[in-house]
KOLNUVEX-565690 format. One record per residue: residue number from 1; residue in three letters; x, y, z of N, C-alpha, C in turn. Coordinates in steps of 0.001 Angstrom, whole numbers, plus 524288, in hexadecimal, padded with zeros to 5 digits. Layout:
ATOM_NUM_ALA_X_Y_Z_X_Y_Z_X_Y_Z
...
REM end
This chain:
ATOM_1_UNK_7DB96_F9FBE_A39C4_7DB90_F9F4C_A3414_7D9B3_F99CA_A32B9
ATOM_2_UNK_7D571_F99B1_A2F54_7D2A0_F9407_A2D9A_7D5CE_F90DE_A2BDC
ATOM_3_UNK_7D913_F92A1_A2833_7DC73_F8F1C_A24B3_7E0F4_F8EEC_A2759
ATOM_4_UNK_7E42B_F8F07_A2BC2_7E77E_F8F59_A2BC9_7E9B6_F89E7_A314E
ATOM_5_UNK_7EC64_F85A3_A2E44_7ED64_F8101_A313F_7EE16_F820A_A35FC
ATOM_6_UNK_7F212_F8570_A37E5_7F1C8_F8575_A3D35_7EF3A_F865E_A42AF
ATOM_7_UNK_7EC19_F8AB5_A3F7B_7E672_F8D77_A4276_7E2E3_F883D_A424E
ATOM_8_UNK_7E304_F83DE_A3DD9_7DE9C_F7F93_A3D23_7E137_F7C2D_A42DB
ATOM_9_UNK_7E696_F7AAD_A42A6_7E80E_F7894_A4655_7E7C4_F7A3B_A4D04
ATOM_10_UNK_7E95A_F7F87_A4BC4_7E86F_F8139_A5228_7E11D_F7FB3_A52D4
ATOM_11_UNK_7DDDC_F8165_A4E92_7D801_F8111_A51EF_7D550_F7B65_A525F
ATOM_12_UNK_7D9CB_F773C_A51E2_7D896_F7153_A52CF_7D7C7_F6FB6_A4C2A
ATOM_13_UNK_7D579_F714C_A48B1_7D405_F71A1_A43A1_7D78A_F6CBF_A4016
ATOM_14_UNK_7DCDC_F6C97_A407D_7E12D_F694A_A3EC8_7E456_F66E2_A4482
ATOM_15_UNK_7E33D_F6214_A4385_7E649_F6062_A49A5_7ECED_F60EC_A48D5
ATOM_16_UNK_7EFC6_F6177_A4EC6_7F4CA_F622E_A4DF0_7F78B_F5FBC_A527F
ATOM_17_UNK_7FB18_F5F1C_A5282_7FD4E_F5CD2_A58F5_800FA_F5FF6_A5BFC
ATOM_18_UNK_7FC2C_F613F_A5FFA_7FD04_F6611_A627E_802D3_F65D3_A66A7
ATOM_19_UNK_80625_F6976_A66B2_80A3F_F6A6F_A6B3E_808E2_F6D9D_A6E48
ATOM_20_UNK_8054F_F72AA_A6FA0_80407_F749E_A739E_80047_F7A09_A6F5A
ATOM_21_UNK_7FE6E_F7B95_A73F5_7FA91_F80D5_A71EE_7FAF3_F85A5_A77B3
ATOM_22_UNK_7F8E0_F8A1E_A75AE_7F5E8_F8B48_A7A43_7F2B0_F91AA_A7758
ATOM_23_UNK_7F0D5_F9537_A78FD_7ECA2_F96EA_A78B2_7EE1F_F9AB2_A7305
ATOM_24_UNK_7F2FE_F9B31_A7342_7F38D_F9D92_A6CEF_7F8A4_F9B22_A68A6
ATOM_25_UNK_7F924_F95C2_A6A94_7FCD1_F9425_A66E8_7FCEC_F8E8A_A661F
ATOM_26_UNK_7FE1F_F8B92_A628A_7FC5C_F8454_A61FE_8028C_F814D_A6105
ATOM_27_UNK_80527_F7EDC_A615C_80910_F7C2D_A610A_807BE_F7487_A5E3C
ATOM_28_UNK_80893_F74D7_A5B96_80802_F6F60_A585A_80BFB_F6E2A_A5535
ATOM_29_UNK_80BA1_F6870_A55E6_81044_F6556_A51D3_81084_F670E_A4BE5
ATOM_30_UNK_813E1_F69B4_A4951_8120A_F691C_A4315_811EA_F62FE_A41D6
ATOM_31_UNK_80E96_F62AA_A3C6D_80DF1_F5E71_A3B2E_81183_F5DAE_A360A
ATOM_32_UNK_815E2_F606B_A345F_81AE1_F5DA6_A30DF_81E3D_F61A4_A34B5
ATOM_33_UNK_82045_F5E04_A3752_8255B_F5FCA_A3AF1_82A18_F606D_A37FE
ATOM_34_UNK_82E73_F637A_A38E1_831C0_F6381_A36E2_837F3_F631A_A3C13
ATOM_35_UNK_83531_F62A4_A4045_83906_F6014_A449B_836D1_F5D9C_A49A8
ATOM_36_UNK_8385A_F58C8_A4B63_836D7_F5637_A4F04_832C3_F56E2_A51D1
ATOM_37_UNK_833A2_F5E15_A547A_82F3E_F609E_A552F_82D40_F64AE_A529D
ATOM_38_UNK_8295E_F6507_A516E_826EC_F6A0E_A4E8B_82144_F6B62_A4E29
ATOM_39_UNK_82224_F7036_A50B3_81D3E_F7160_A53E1_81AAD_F754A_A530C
ATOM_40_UNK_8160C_F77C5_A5086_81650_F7CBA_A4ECF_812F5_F7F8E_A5140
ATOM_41_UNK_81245_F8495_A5366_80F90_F87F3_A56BB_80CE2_F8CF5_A5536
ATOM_42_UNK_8079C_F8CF7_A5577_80559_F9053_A5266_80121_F9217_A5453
ATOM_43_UNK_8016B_F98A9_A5412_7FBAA_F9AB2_A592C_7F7BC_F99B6_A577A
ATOM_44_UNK_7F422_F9A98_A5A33_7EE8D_F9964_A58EC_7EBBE_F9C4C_A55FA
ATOM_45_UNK_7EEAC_FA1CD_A549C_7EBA8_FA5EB_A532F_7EF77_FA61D_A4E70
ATOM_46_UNK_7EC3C_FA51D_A49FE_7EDF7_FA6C1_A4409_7F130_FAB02_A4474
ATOM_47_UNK_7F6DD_FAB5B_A43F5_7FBDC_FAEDE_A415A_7FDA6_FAC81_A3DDC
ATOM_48_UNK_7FE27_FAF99_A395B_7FFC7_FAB56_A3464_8075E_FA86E_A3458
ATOM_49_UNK_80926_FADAA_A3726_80EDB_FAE52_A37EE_810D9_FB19F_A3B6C
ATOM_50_UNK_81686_FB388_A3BCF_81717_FB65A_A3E4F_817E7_FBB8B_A3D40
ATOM_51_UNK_817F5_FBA23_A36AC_81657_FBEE7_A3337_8108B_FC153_A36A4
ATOM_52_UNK_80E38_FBF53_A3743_8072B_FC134_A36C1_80708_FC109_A3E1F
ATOM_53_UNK_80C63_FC2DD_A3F46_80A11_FC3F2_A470C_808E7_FCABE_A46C8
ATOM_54_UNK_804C7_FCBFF_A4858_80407_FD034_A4843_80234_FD1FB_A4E66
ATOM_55_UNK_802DD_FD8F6_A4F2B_8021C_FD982_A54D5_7FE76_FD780_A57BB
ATOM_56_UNK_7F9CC_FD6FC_A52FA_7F3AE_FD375_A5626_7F5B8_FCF18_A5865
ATOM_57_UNK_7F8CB_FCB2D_A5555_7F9F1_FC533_A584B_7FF3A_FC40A_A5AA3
ATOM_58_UNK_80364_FC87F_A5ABF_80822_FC6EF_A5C70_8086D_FC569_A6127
ATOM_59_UNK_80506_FC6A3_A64ED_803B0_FC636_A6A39_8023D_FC18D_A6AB8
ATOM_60_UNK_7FFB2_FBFBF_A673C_7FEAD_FB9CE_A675B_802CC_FB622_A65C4
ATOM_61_UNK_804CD_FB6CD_A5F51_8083A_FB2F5_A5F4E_80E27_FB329_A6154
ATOM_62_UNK_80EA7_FB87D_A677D_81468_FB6ED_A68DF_8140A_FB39D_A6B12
ATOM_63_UNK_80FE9_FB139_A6DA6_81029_FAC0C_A7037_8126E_FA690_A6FB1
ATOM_64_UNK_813CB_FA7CD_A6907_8157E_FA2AC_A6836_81945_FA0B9_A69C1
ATOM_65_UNK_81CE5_FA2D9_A6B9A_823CE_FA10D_A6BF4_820DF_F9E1D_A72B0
ATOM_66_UNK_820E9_FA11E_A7522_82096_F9C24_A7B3E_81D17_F9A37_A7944
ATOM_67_UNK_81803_F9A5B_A7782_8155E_F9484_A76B2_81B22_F90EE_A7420
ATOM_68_UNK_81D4B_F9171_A6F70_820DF_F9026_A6D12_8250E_F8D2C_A710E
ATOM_69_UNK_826B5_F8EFB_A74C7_82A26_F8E53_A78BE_82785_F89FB_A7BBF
ATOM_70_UNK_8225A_F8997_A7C62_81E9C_F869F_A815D_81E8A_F8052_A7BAB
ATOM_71_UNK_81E6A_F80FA_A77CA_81E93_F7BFC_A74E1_821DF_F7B16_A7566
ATOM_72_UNK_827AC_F7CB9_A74C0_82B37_F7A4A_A7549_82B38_F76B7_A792E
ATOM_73_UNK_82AB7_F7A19_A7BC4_82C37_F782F_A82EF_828F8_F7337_A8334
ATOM_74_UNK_8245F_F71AC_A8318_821AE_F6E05_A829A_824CE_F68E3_A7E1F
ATOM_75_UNK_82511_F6AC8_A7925_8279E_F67EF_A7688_82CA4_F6524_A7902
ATOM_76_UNK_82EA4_F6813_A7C0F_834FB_F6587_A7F1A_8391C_F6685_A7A33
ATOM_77_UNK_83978_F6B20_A77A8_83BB6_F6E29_A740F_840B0_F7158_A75BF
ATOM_78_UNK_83EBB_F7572_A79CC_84154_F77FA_A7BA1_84679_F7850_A7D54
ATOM_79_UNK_84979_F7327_A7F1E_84E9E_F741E_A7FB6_850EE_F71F5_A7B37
ATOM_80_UNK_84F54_F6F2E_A7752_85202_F6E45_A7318_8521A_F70E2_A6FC4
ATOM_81_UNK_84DC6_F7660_A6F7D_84F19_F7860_A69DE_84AC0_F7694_A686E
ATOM_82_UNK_847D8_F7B4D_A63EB_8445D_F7B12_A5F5F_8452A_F8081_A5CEB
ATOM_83_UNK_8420F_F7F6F_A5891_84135_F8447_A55F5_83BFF_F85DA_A550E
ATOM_84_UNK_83B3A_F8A6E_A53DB_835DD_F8D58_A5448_8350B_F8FD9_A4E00
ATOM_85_UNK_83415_F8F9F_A4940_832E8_F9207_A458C_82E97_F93B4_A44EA
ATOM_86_UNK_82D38_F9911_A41DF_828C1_F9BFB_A3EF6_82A68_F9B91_A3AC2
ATOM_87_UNK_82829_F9A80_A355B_827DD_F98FA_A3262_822F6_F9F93_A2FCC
ATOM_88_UNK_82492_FA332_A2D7F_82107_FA81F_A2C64_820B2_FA82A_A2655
ATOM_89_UNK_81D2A_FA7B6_A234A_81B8F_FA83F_A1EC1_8202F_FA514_A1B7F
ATOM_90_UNK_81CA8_FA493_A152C_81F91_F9EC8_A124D_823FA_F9D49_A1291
ATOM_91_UNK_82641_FA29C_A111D_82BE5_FA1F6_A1099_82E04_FA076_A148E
ATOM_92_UNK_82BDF_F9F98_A1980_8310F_F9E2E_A1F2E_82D85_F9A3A_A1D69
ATOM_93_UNK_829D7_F95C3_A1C89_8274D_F90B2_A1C3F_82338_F9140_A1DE1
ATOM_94_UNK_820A5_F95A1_A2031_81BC4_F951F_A247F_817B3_F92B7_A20FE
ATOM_95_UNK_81350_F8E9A_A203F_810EF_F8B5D_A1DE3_80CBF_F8D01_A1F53
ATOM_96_UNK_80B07_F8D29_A24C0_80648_F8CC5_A2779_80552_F9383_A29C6
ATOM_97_UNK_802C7_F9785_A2805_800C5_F9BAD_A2943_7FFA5_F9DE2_A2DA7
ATOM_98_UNK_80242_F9A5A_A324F_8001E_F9B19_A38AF_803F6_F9B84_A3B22
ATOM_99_UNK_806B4_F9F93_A3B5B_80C15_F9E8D_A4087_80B38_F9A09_A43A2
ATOM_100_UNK_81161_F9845_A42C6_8124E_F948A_A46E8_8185D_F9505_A4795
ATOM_101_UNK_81A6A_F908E_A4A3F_81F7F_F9191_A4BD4_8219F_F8C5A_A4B4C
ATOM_102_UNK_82496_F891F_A49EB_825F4_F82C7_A4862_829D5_F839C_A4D98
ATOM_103_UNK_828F7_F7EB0_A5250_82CD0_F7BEA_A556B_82DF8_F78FA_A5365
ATOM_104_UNK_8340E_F78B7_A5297_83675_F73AE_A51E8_83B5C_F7370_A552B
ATOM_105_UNK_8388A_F6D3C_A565D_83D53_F6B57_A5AE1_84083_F64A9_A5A53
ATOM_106_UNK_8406C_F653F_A5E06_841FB_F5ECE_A5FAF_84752_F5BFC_A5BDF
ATOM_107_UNK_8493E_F5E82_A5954_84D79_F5D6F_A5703_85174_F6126_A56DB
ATOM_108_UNK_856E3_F5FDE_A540E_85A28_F656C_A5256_8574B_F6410_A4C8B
ATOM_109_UNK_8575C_F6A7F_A4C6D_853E0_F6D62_A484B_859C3_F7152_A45DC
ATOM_110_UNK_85A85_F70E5_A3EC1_85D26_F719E_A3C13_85B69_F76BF_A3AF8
ATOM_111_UNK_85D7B_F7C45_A3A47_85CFA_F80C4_A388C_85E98_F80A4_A31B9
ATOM_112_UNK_85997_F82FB_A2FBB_85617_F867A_A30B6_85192_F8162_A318C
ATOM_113_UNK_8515A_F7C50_A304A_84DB6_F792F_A2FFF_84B8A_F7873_A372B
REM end
């Protein structure tokens, strides 16, 4: 999708500071964090949400949780605890039109915040 920031970011288009990739998913720092760490992960292939997984791409985006798992692990996350959010159309906050999933770590993190 032309217009759509994250697709600009995954194809080099908007620079970002990368935490890991691999052949169908990108991991990068957000750029207004809202905890110590925060990291957001998003496939390569335009899904708007998880509203919009359909049988054509579900095959593709179950991949995300172990990629999901393989950032952590890299991050040095894993035995302390993080959280993983989807964020699906306005009303939950979703801003940006591209599934993704928000890591946040590296601190104690207050529920629901």
């Amino acid at each position: 999708m032309s217009d759509c920031i994250f697709c600009k970011i995954i194809n080099g288009e908007i620079p970002s500071k990368k935490v890991m990739e691999n052949d169908d998913f990108y991991a990068f720092y957000d750029i207004n964090p809202v905890a110590k760490v925060h990291v957001l992960v998003v496939p390569k292939k335009h899904v708007a949400n998880i509203s919009a997984i359909t049988d054509d791409n579900q095959k593709y985006v179950a991949g995300i949780l172990p990629f999901i798992r393989d950032v952590v692990a890299k991050l040095g996350l894993a035995d302390d605890g993080y959280r993983v959010i989807f964020n699906t159309g306005e009303k939950a906050g979703q801003t940006v039109f591209h599934m993704h999933a928000h890591i946040l770590g590296g601190q104690e993190l207050d529920w629901p915040n």
